[in-house]
C-alpha positions in Angstrom: 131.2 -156.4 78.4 128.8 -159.3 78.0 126.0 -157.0 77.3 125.0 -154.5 74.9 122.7 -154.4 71.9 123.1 -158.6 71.0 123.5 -159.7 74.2 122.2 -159.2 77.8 120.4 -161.0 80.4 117.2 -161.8 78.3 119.5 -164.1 76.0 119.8 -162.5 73.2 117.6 -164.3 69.7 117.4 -167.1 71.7 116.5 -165.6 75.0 112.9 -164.2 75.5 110.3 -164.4 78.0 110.4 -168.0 78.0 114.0 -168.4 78.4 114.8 -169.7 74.8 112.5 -172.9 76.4 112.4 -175.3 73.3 108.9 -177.1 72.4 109.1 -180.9 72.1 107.4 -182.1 69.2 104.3 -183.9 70.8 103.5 -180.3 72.5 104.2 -178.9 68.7 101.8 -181.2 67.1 99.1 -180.1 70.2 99.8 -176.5 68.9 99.5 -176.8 65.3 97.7 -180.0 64.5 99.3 -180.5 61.5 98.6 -182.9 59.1 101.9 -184.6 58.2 105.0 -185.4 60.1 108.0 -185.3 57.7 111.6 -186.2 59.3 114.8 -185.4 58.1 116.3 -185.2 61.7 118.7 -188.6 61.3 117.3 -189.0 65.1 116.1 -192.5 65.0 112.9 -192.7 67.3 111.9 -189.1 67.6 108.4 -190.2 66.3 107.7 -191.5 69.4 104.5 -193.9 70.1 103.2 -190.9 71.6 103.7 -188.8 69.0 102.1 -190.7 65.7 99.2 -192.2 68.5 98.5 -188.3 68.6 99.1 -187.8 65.0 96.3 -190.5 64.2 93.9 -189.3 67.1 93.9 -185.5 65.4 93.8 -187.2 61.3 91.9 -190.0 60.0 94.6 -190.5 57.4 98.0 -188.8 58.9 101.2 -188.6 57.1 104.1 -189.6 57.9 107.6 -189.4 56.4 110.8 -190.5 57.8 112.8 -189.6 55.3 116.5 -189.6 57.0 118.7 -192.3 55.7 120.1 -195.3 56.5 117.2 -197.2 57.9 119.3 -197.2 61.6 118.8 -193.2 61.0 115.4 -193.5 60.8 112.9 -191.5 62.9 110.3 -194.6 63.2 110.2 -197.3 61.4 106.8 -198.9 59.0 105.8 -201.2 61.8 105.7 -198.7 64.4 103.8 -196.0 62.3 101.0 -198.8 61.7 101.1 -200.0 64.8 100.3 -196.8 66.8 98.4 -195.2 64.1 95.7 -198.8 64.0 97.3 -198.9 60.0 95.6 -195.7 59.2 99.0 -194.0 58.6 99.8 -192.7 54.8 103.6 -193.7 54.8 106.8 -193.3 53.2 110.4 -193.4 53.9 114.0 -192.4 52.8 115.1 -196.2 52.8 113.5 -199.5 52.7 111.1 -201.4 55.0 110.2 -204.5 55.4 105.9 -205.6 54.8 104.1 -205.5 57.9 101.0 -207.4 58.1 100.9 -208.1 53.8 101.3 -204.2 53.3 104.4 -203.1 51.5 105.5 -199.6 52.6 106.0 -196.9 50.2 110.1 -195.5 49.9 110.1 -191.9 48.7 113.7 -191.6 47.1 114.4 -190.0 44.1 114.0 -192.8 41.4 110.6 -191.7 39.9 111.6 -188.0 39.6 115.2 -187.0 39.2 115.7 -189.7 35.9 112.4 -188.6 34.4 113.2 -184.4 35.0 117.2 -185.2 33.8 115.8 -187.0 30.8 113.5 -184.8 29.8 115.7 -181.7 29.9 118.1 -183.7 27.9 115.4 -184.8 25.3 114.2 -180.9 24.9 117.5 -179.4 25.5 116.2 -177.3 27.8 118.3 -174.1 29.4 117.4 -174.7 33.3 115.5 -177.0 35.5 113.3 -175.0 37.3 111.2 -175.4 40.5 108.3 -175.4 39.0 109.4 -178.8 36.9 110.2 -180.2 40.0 106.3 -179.4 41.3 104.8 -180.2 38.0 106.9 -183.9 38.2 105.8 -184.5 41.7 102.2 -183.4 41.3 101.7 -185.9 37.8 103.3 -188.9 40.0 101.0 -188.0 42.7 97.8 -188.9 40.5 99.8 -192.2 38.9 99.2 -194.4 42.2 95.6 -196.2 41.9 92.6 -195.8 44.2 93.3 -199.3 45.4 96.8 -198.6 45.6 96.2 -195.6 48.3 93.2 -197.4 50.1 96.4 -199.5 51.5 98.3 -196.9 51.9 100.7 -196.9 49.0 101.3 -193.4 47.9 103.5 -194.5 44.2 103.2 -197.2 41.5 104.5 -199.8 41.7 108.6 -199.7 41.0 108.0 -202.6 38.4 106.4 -200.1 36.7 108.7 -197.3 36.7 109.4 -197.1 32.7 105.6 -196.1 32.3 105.8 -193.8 35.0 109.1 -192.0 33.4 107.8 -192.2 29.9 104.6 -190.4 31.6 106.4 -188.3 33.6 109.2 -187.2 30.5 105.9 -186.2 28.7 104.4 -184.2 31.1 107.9 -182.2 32.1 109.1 -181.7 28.5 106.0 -180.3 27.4 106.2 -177.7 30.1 110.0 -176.9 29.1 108.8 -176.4 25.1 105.6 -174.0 26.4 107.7 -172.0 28.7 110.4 -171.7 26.0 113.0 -173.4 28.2 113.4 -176.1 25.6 112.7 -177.1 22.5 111.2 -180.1 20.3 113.8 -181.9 18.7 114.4 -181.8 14.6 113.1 -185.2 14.2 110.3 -184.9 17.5 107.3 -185.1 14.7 108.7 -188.1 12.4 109.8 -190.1 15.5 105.8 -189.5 16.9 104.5 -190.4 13.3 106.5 -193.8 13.3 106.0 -194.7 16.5 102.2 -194.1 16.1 102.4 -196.1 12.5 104.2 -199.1 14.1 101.9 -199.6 16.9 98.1 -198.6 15.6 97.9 -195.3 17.7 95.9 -193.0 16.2 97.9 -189.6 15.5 95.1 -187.4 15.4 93.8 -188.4 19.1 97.0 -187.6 20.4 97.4 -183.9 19.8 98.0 -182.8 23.6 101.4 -182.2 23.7 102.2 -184.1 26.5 100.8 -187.4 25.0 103.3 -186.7 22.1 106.1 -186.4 24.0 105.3 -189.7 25.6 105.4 -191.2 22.3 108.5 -189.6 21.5 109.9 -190.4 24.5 109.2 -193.9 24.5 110.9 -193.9 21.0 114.2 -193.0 22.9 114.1 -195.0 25.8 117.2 -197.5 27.0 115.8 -200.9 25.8 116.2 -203.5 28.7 118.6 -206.5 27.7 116.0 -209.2 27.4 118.0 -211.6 29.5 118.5 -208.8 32.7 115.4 -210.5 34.8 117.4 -213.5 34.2 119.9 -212.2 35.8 118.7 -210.2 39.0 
């Protein structure tokens, strides 16, 4: 009764020759080398000191992202992946860290992407969100961050500039919604550009790629910060 066509003595899917035998992840990263660890696991510790010492012996720069939140959930923590990697690690986590040795770790969460994307669906009012926004956001942050900036290992701006980064960011993802047909420039996209362009010197005619214009129009639309909010924080 226990056997047939799904079950047996081999195990079944998780049987097999080996016995269903599971591979740890220091023998996975022997077998595959890889270049980036990325956790979402909410096992705190399972990039062990062994594990990211290997990870920097196989990559000069090697990536790792414990992504899992709170910080307690955690798979290592900043200090530890510059510790064992000798500060050669390219970092970035799901919740904050603390500096270790003057070097301010980098917190992937979804502050530079989900307001820009949202916004600039709204702005266009575009029929979907596709996956391709979502790459096409991610791959324009990904050049934003300086050359010194990565040097030390920070893979984003800095957050205290975030309203360039979205204003950049709308432009790049609601000109990919207008050429795609998924959205559409608003009635007054061209007389908001040509104002804002007025008011500030910017020369019109050196803007034409589209995603330039949509900064400008984006800008045009942005929530103005209260001026006394640092004040206040």
């Amino acid at each position: 009764e226990d056997g047939g066509e799904d079950g047996g003595e081999d195990g079944g899917e998780d049987g097999g020759e080996d016995g269903g035998k599971r591979v740890g992840l220091l023998e996975a990263i022997e077998l595959l080398r890889p270049t980036a660890l990325i956790g979402v696991s909410t096992q705190p510790g399972s990039f062990t000191k062994e594990a990211i010492e290997r990870m920097a012996a196989i990559n000069e720069r090697p990536i790792i992202f414990p992504l899992s939140n709170p910080t307690s959930k955690a798979e290592c923590t900043f200090e530890e992946a510059m510790r064992y990697s000798e500060g050669r690690v390219l970092f970035a986590s799901g919740s904050p860290f603390p500096e270790y040795n003057g070097v301010a770790p980098s917190q992937a969460n979804n502050a530079y992407i989900f307001p820009a994307i949202g916004y600039a669906a709204s702005l266009c009012s575009a029929k979907e969100i596709s996956d391709d926004a979502f790459l096409i956001a991610a791959r324009a942050l990904s050049e934003m961050a300086t050359d010194e900036e990565l040097a030390r290992g920070s893979l984003f701006p800095k957050f205290d500039t975030i309203r360039d980064v979205s204003k950049r960011l709308i432009g790049r993802i609601a000109s990919y919604m207008c050429s795609t047909g998924v959205g559409n420039k608003p009635a007054d996209f061209s007389a908001t550009v040509a104002r804002m362009c007025d008011s500030v010197g910017l020369d019109r005619a050196g803007r034409s790629d589209a995603a330039a214009l949509w900064e400008v129009y984006a800008a045009a639309n942005m929530f103005q910060v209260p001026p006394d909010v640092p004040s206040r924080l």
